[in-house]
N, C-alpha and C positions, 0 to 999 in steps of 0.2 A: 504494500500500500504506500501511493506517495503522500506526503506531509502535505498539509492544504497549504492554498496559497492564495494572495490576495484579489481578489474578485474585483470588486467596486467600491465606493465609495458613497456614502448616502448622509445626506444633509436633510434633517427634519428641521422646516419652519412657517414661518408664517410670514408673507407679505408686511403683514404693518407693524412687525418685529423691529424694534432698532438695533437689536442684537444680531438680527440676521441677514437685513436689507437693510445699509448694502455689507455692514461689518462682513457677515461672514461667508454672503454669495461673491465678494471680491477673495477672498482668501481659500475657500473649499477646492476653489480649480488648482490654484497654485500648490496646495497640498495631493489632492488627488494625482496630476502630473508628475512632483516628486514620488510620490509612489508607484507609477505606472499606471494608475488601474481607472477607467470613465470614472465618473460624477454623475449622481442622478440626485435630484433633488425631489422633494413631498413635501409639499404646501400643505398642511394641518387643516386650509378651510375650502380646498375642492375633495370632493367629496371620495370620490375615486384614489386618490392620492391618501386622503387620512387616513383611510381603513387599514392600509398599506405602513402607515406613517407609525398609527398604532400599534400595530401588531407587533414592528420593531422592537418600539420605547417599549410596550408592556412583555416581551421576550427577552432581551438586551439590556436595556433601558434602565431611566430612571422614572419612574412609571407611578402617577394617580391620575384621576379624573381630570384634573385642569395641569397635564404634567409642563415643566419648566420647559420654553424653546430658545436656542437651537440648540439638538443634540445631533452628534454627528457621531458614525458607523463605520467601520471598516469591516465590509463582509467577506465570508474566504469563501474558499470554493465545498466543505463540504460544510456548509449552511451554517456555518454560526456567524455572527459578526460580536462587535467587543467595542464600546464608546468610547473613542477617542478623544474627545470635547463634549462636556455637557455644562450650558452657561449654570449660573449661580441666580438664584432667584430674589428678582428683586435687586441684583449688583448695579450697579454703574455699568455703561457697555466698555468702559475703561476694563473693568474687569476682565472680560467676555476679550479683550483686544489684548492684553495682556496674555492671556491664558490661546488666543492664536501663535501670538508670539514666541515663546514656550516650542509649540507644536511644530511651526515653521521653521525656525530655528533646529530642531531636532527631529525631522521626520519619522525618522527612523524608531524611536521610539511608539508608532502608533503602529509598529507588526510586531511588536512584544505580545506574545499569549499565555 
């Protein structure tokens, strides 16, 4: 059996997030890239996409009813993914820009399993 390997990259958020439009739909490509692997994003308020979006955060995730956005995923090939970025709720988007910063700086660390 080979060892899985990094698949995609998925960005759970919402349009009228300042955490994540445009903080983090500017910086997920340039991470996804470093890593090799697409970028797909799930908008938490089209409908199609949420169901998708949930089942992530509530599997993965940092998971309630009204859970924290944006969380971000690196999924492998034999189906798990592991949250790379999950903002702080309620933080300043300083925070949330900080904690890119981190990631970017150190890619590599988001294929640790």
């Amino acid at each position: 059996m080979t060892d899985p390997s990094p698949r995609q990259l998925t960005l759970v958020l919402a349009t009228w997030c300042p955490h994540c439009v445009p903080l983090s739909t500017e910086r997920a490509p340039e991470l996804a890239k470093r890593l090799g692997v697409p970028l797909r994003v799930l908008d938490i308020d089209d409908r199609t996409e949420e169901v998708e979006a949930d089942r992530l955060v509530r599997e993965f995730g940092t998971w309630d009813d009204d859970y924290v956005i944006p969380q971000v995923f690196l999924e492998w090939s034999d189906g798990t993914a592991r949250p790379v970025l999950v903002a702080d709720r309620g933080s300043p988007t300083a925070v949330t820009r900080q904690m890119w910063e981190r990631l970017l700086a150190h890619p590599e660390s988001a294929l640790a399993r």
